[in-house]
FILUM-147969 format. One record per atom (N, C-alpha, C): residue number from 1; residue in three letters; atom name; x, y, z. Coordinates in steps of 0.05 Angstrom, whole numbers. Atoms other than C-alpha are relative to their C-alpha. Layout:
(rec NUM ALA CA (X Y Z)),
...
END
This chain:
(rec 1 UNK N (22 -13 -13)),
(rec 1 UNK CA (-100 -3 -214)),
(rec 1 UNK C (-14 -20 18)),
(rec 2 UNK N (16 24 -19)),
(rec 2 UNK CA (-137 -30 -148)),
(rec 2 UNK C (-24 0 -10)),
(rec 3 UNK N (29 -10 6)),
(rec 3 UNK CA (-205 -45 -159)),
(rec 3 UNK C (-18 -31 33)),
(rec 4 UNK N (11 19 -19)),
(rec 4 UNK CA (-246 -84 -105)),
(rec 4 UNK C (-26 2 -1)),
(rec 5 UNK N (29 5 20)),
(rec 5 UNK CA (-315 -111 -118)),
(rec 5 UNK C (-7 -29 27)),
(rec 6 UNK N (9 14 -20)),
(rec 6 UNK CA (-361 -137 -62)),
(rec 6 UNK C (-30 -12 -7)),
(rec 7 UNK N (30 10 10)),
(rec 7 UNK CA (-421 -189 -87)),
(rec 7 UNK C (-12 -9 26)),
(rec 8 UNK N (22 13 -10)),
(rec 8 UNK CA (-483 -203 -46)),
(rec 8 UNK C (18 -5 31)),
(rec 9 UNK N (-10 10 -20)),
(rec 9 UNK CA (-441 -197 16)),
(rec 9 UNK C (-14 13 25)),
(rec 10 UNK N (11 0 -31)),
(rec 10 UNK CA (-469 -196 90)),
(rec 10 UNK C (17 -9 16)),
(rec 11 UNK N (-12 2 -29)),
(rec 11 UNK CA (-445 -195 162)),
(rec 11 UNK C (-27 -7 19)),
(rec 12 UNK N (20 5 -26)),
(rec 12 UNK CA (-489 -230 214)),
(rec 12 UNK C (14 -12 24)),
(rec 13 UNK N (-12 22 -36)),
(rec 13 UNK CA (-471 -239 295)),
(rec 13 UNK C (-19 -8 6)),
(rec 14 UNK N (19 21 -8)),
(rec 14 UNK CA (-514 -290 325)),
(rec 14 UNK C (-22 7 -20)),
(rec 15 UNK N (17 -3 10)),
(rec 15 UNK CA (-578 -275 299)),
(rec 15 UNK C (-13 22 -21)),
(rec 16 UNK N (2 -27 -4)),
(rec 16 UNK CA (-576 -209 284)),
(rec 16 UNK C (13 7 -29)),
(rec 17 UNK N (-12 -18 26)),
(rec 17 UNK CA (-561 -187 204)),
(rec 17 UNK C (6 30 3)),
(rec 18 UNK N (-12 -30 -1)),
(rec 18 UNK CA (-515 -120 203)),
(rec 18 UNK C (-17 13 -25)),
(rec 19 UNK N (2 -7 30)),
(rec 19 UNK CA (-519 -112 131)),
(rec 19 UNK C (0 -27 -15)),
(rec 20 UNK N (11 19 20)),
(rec 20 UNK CA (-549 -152 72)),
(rec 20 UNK C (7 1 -25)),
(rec 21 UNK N (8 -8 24)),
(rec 21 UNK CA (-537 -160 0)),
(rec 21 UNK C (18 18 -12)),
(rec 22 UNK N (-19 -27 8)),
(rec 22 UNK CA (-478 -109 -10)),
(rec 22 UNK C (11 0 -31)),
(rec 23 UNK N (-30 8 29)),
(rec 23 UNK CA (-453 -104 -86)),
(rec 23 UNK C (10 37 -8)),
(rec 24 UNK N (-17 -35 -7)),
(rec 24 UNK CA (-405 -50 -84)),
(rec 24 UNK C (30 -4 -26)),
(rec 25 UNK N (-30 2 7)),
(rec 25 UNK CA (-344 -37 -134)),
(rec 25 UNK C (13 33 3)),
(rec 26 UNK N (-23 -24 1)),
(rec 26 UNK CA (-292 14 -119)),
(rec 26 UNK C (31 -1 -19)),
(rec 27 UNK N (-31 -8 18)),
(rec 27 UNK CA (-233 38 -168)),
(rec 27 UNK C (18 21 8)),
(rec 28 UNK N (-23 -20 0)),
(rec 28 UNK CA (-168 69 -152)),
(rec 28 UNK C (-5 29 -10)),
(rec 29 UNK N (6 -37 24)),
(rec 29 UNK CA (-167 145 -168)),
(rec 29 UNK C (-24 14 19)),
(rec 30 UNK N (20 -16 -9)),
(rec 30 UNK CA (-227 164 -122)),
(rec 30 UNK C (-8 -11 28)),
(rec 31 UNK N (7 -3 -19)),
(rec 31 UNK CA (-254 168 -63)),
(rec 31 UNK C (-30 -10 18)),
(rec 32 UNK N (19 5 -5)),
(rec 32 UNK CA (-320 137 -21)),
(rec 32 UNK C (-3 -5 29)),
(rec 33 UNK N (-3 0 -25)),
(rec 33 UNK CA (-349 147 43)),
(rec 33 UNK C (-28 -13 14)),
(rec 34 UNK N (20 14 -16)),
(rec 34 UNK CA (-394 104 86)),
(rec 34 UNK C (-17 19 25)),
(rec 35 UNK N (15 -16 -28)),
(rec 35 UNK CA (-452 146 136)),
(rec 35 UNK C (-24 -18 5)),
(rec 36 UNK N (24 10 -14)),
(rec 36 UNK CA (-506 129 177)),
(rec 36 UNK C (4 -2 28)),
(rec 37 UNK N (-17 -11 -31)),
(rec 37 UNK CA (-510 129 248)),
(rec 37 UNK C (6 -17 22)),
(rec 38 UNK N (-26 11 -20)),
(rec 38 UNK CA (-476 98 305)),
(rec 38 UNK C (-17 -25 3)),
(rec 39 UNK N (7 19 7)),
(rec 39 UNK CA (-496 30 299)),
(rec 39 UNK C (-7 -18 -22)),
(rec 40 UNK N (12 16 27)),
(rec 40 UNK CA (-515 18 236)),
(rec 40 UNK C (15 -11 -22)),
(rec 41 UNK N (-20 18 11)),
(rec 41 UNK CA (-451 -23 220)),
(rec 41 UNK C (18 4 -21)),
(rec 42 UNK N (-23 -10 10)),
(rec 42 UNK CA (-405 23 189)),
(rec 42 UNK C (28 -15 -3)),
(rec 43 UNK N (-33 6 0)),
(rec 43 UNK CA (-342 6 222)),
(rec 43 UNK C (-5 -26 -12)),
(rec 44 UNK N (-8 32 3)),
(rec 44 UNK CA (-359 -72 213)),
(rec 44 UNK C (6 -9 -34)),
(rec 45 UNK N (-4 -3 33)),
(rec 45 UNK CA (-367 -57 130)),
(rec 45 UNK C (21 12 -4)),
(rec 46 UNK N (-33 -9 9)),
(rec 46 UNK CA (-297 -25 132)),
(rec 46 UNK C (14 -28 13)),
(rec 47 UNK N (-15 20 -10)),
(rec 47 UNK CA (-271 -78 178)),
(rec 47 UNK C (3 -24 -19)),
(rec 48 UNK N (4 27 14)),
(rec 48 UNK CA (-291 -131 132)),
(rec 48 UNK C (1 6 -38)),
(rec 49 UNK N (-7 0 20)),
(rec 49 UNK CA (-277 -98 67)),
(rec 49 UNK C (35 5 1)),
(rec 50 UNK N (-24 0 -5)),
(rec 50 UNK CA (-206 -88 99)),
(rec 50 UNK C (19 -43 -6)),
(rec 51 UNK N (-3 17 -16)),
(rec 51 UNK CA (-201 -163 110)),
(rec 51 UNK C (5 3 26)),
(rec 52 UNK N (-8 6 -34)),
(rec 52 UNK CA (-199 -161 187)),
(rec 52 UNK C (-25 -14 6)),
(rec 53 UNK N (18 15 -9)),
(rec 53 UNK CA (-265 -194 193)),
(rec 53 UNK C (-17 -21 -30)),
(rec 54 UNK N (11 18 12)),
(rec 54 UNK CA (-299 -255 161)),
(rec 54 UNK C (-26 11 -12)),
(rec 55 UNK N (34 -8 7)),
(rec 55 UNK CA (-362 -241 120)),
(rec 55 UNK C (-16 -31 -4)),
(rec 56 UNK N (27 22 -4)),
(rec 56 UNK CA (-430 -286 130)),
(rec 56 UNK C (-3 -11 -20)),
(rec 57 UNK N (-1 9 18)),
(rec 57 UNK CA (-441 -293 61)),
(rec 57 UNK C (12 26 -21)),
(rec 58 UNK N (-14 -14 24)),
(rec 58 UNK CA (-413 -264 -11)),
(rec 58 UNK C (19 1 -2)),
(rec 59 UNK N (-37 -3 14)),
(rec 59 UNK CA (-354 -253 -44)),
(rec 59 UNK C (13 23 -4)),
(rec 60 UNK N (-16 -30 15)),
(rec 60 UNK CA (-305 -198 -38)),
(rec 60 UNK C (32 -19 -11)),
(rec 61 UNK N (-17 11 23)),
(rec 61 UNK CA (-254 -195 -93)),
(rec 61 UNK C (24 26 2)),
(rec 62 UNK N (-19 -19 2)),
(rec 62 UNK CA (-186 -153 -93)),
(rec 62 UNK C (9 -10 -29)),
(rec 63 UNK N (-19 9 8)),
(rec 63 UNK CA (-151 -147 -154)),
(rec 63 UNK C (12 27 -12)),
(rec 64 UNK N (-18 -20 11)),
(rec 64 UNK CA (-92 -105 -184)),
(rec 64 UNK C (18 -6 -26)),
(rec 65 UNK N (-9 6 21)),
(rec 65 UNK CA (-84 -91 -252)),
(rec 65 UNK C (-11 -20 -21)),
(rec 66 UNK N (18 19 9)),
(rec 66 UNK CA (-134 -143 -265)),
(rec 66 UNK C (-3 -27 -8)),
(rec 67 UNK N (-9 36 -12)),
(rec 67 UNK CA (-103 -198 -230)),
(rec 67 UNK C (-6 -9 25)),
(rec 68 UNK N (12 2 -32)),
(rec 68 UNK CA (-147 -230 -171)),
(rec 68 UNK C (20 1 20)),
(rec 69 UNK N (-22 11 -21)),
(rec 69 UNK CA (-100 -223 -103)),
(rec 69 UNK C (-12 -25 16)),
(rec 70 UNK N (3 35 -26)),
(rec 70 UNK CA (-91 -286 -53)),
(rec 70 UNK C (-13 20 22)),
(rec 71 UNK N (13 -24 -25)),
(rec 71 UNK CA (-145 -254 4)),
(rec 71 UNK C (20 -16 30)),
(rec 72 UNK N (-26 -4 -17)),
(rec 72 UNK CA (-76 -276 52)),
(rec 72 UNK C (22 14 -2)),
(rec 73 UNK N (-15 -14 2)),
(rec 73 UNK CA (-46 -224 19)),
(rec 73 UNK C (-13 27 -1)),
(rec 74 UNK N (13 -27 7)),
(rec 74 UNK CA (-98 -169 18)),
(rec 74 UNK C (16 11 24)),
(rec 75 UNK N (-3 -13 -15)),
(rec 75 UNK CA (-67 -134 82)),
(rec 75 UNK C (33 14 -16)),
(rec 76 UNK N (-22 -12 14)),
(rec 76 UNK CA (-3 -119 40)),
(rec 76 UNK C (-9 35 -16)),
(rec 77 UNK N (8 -16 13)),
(rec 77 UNK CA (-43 -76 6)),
(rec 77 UNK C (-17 25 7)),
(rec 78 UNK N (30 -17 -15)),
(rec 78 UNK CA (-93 -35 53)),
(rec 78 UNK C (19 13 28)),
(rec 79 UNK N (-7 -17 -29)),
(rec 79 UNK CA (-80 15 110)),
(rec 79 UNK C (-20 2 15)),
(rec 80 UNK N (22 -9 -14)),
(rec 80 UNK CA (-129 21 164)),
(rec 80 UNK C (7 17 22)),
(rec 81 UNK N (-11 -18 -25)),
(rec 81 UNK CA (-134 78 216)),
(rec 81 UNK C (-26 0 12)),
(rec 82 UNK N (37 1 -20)),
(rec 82 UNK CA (-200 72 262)),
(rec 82 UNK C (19 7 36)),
(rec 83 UNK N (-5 -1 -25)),
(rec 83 UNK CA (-195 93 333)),
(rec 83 UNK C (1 -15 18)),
(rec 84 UNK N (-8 28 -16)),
(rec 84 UNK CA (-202 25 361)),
(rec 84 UNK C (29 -9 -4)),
(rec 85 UNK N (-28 17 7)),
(rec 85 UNK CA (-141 0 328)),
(rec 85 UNK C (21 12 26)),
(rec 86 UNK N (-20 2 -25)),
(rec 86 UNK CA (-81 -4 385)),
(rec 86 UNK C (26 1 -20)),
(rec 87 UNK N (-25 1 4)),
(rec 87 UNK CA (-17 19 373)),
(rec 87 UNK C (18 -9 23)),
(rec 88 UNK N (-19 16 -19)),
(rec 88 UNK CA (43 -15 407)),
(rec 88 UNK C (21 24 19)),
(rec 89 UNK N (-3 -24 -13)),
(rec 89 UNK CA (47 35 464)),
(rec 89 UNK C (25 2 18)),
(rec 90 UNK N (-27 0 -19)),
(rec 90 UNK CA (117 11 495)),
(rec 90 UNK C (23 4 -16)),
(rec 91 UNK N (-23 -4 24)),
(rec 91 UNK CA (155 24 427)),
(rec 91 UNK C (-6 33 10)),
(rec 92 UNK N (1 -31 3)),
(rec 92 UNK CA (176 103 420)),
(rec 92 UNK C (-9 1 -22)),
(rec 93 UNK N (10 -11 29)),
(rec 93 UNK CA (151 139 359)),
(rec 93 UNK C (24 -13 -12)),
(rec 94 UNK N (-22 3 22)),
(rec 94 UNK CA (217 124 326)),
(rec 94 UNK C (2 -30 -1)),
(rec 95 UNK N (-3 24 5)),
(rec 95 UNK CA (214 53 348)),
(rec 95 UNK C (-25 -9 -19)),
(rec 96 UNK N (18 14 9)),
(rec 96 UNK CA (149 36 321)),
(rec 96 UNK C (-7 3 -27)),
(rec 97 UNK N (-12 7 32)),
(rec 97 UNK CA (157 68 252)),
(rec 97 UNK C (14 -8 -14)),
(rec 98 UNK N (-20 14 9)),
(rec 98 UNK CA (222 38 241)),
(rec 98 UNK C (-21 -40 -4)),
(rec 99 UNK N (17 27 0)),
(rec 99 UNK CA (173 -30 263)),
(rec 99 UNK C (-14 -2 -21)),
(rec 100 UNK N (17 0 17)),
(rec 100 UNK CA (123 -12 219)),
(rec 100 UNK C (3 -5 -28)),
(rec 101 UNK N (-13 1 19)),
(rec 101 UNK CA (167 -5 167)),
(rec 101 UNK C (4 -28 -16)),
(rec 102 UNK N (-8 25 3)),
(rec 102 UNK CA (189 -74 164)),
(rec 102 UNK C (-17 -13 -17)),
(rec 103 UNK N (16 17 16)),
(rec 103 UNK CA (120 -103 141)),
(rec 103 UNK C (-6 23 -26)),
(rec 104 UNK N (15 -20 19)),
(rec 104 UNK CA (93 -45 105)),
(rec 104 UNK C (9 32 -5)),
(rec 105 UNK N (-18 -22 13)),
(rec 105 UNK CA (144 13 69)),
(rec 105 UNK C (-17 26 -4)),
(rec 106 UNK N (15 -22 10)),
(rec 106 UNK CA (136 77 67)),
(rec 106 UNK C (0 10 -25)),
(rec 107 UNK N (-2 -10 25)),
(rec 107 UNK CA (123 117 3)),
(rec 107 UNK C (33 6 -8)),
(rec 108 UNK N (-31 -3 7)),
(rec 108 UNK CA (184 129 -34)),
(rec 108 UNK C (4 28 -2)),
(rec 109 UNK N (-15 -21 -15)),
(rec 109 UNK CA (230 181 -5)),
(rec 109 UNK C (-9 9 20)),
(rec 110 UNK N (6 -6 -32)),
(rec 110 UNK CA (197 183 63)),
(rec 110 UNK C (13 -19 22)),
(rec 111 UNK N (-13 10 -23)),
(rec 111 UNK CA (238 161 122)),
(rec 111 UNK C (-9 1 20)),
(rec 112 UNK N (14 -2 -20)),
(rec 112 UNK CA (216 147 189)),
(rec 112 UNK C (5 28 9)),
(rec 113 UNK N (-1 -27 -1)),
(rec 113 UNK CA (246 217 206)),
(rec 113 UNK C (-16 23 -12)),
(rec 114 UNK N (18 -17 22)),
(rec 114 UNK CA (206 259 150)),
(rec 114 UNK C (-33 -2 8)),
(rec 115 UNK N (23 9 -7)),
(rec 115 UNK CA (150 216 172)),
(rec 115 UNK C (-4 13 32)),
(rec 116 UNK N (14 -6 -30)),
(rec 116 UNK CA (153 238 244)),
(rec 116 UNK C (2 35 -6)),
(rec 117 UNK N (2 -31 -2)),
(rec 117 UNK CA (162 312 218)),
(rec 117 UNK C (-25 10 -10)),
(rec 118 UNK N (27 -12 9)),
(rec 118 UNK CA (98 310 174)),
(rec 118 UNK C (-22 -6 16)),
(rec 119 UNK N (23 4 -24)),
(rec 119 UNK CA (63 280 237)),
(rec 119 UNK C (-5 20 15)),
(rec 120 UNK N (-2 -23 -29)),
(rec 120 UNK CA (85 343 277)),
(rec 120 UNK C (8 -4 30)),
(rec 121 UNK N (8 23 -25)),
(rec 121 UNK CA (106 290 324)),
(rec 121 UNK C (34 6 3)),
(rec 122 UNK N (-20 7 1)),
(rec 122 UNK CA (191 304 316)),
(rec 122 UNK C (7 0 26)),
(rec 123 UNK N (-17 -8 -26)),
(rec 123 UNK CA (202 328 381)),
(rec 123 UNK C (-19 -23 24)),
(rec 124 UNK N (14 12 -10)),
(rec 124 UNK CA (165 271 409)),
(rec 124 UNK C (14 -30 -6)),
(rec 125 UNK N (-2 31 13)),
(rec 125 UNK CA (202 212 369)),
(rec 125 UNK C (13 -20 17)),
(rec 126 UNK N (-19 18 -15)),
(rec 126 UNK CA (245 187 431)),
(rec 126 UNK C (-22 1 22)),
(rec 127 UNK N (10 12 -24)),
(rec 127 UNK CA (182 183 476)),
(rec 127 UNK C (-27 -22 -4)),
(rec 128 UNK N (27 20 3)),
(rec 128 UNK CA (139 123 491)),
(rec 128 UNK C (-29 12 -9)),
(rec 129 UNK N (19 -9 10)),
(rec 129 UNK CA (76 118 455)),
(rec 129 UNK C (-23 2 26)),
(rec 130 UNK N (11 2 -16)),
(rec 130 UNK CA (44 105 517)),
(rec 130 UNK C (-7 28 15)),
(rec 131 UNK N (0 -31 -10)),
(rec 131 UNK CA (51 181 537)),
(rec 131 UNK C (-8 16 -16)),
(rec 132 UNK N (11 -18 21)),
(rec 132 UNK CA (19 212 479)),
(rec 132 UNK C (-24 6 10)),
(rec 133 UNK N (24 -14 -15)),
(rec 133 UNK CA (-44 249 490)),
(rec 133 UNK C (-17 -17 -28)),
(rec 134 UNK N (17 12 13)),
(rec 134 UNK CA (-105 210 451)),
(rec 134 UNK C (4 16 -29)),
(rec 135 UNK N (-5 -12 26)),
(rec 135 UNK CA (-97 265 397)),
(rec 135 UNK C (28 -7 -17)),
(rec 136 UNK N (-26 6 15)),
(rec 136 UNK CA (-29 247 378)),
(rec 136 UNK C (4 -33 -5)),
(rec 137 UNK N (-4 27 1)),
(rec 137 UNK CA (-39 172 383)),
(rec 137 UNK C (-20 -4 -30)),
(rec 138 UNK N (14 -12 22)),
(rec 138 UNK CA (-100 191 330)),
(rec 138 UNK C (17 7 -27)),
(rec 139 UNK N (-16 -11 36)),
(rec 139 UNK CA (-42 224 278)),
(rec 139 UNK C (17 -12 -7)),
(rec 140 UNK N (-21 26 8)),
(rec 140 UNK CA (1 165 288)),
(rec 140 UNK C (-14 -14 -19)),
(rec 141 UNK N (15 22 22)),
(rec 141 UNK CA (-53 123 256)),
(rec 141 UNK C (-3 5 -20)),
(rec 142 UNK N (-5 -15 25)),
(rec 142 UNK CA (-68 170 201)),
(rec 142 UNK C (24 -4 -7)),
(rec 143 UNK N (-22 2 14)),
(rec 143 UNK CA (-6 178 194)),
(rec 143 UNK C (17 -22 -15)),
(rec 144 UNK N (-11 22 8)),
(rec 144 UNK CA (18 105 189)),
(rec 144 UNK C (-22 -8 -22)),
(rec 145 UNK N (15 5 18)),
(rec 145 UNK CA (-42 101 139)),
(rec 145 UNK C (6 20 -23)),
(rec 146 UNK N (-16 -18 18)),
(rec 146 UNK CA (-20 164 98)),
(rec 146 UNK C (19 -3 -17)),
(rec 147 UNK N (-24 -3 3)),
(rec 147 UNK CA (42 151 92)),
(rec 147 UNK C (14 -22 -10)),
(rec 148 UNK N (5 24 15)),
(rec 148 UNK CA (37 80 72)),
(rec 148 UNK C (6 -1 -23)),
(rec 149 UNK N (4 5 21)),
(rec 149 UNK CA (58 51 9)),
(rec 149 UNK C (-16 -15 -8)),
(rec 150 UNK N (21 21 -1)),
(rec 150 UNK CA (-6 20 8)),
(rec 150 UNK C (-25 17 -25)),
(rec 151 UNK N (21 -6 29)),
(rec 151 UNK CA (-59 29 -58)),
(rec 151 UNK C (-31 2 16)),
(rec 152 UNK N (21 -4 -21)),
(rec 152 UNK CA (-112 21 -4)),
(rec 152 UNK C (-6 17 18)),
(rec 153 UNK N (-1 -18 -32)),
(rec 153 UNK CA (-131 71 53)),
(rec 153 UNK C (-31 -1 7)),
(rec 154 UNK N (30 2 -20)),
(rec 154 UNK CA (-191 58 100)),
(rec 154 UNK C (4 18 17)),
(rec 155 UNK N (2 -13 -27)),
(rec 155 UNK CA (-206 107 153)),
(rec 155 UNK C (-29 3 3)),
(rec 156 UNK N (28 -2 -13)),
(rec 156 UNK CA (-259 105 201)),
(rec 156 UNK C (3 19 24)),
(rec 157 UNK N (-2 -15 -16)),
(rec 157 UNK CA (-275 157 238)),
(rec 157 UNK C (26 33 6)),
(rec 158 UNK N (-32 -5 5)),
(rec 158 UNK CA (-211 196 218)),
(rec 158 UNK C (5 26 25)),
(rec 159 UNK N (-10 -21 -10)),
(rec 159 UNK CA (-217 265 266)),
(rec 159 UNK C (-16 -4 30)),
(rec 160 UNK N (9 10 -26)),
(rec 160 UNK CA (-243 226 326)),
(rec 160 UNK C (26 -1 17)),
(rec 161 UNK N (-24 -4 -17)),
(rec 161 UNK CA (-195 254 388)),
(rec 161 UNK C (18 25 -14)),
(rec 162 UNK N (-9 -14 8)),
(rec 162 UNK CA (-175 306 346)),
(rec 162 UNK C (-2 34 4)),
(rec 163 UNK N (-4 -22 5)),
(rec 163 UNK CA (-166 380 354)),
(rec 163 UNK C (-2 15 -22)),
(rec 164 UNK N (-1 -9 30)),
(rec 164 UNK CA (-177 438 308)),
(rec 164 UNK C (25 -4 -20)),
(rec 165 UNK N (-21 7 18)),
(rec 165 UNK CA (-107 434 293)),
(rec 165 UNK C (3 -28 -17)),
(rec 166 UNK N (0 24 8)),
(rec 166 UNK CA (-108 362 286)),
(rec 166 UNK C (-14 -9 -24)),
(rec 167 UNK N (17 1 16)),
(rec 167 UNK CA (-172 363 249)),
(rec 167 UNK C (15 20 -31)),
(rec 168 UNK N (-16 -17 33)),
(rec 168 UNK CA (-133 416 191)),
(rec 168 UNK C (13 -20 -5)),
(rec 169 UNK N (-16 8 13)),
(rec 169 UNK CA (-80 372 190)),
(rec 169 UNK C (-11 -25 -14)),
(rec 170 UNK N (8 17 11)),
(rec 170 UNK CA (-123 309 174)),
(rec 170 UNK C (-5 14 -37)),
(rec 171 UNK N (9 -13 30)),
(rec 171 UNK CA (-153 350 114)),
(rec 171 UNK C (28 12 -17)),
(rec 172 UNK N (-27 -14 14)),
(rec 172 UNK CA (-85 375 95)),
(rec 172 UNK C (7 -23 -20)),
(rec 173 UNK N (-22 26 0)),
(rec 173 UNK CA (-56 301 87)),
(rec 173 UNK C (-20 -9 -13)),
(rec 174 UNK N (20 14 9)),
(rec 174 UNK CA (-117 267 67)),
(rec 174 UNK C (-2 5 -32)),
(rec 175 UNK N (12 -6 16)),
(rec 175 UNK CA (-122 309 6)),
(rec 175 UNK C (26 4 -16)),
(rec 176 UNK N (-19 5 14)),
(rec 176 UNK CA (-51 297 -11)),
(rec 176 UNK C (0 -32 -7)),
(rec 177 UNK N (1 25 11)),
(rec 177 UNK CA (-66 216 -29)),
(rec 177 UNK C (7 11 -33)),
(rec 178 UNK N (-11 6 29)),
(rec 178 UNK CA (-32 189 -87)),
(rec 178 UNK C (-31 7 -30)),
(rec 179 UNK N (17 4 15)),
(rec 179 UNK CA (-76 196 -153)),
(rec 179 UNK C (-3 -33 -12)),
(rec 180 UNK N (7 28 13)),
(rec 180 UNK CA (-75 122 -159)),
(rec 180 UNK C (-12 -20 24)),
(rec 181 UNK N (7 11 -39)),
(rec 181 UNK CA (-96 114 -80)),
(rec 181 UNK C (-32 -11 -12)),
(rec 182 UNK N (29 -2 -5)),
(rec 182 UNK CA (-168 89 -69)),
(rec 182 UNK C (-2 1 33)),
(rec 183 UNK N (9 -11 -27)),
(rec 183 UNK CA (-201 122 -3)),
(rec 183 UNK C (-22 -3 11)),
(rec 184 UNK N (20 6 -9)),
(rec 184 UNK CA (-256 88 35)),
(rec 184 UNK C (-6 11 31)),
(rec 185 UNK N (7 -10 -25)),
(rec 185 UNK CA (-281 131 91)),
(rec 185 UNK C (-29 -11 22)),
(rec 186 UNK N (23 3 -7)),
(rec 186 UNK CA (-330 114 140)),
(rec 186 UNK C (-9 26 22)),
(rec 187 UNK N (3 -17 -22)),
(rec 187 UNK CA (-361 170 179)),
(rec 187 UNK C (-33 15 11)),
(rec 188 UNK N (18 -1 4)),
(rec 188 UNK CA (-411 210 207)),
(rec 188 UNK C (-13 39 -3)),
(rec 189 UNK N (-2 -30 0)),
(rec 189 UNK CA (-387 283 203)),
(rec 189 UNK C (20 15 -27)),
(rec 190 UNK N (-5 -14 28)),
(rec 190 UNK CA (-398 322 134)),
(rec 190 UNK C (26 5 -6)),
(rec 191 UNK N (-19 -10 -2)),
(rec 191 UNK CA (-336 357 149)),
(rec 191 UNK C (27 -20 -13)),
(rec 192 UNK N (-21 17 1)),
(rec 192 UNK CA (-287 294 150)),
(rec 192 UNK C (-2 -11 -35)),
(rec 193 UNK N (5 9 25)),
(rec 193 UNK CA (-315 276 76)),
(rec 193 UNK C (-8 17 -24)),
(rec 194 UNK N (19 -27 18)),
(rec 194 UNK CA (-341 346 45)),
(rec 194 UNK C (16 -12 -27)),
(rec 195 UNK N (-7 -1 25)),
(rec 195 UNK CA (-287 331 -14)),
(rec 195 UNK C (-7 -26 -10)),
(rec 196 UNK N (-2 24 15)),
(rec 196 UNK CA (-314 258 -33)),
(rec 196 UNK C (-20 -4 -13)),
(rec 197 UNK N (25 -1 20)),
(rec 197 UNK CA (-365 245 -90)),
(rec 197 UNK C (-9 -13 -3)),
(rec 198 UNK N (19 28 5)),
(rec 198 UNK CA (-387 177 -79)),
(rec 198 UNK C (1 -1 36)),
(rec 199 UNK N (13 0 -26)),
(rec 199 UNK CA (-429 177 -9)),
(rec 199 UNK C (-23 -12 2)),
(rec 200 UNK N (18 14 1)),
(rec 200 UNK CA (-467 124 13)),
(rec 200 UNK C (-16 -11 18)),
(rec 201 UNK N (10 3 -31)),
(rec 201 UNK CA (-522 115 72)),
(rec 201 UNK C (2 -44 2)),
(rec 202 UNK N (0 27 -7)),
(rec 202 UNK CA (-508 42 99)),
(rec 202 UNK C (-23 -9 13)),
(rec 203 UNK N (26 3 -8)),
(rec 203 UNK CA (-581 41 114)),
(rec 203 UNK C (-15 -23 -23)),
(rec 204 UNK N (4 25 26)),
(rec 204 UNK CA (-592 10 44)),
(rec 204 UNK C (-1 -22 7)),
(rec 205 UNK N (-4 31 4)),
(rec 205 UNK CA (-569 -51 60)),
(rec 205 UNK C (-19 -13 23)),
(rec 206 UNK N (6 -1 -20)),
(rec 206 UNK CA (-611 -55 120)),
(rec 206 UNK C (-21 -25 -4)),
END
């Protein structure tokens, strides 16, 4: 089981404290979602409980099974899907999950094929990513976060660029996670989090 456990941790750019003081633990098996509103350093508290960014002070702690990981191996373990993130837009769909593949496997018995059919994306898998419409570049990410054999899943923002359709299918997929997944959402629309039972204003830490 993952469990990840954040002491007394802060993010400050130049002068300027995001967030203060954070002691947070999350356990596998459930679900938690970050709000507050557009500034008030959401993404940067997913970014940095992802490892992708350095924290100012405190200690975050990964471990599995209730054995600390090496934090040069936490990305083995975590999926992130945020709308900033860049996908590699000169691979086709088929090239870039076959790519993807390489570092980070999909669940077991999903193939890059299966995978481009639960994207809705099949008839699309031989064209550059660079030609997708913002909504479909959106269900790639999910999707490469979904679909992940990863114990981790971050999403920020998850139905940003999305369509009604799009928007069903996030909630479709989302609510098929493993029962041993942990799901850290950050958002700022009820809708994208109605099913999660630990919701927390990032004002707190303020």
């Amino acid at each position: 089981m993952m469990v990840i456990r954040a002491d007394q941790v802060g993010k400050k750019y130049r002068k300027e404290w995001i967030f203060r003081r954070v002691d947070l633990t999350f356990t596998a098996g459930t679900s938690y979602t970050f709000v507050g509103p557009n500034g008030s350093g959401k993404s940067t508290l997913l970014q940095l409980l992802a490892g992708s960014l350095p924290m100012t002070e405190g200690k975050l702690t990964y471990s599995l099974n209730g054995k600390d990981l090496d934090p040069d191996n936490w990305f083995r373990h975590i999926s992130l899907a945020a709308p900033y993130l860049e996908l590699i837009e000169e691979l086709t769909l088929d090239e870039l999950l076959r790519f993807h593949q390489t570092f980070k496997p999909f669940k077991a018995g999903l193939t890059t094929d299966l995978v481009a059919d639960r994207l809705l994306l099949s008839h699309a898998r031989h064209k550059e990513v660079k030609y997708f419409s913002s909504g479909m570049k959106q269900r790639v990410k999910l999707g490469l976060a979904f679909f992940s054999d990863s114990p981790v899943v971050i999403l920020d923002e998850p139905t940003a660029n999305l369509d009604r359709q799009g928007a069903a299918w996030y909630h479709e997929q989302v609510r098929q996670l493993g029962p041993t997944q942990l799901l850290i959402i950050g958002s700022n629309i009820p809708d994208e989090y109605d099913f999660c039972p630990n919701v927390m204003d990032v004002m707190r830490w303020k």
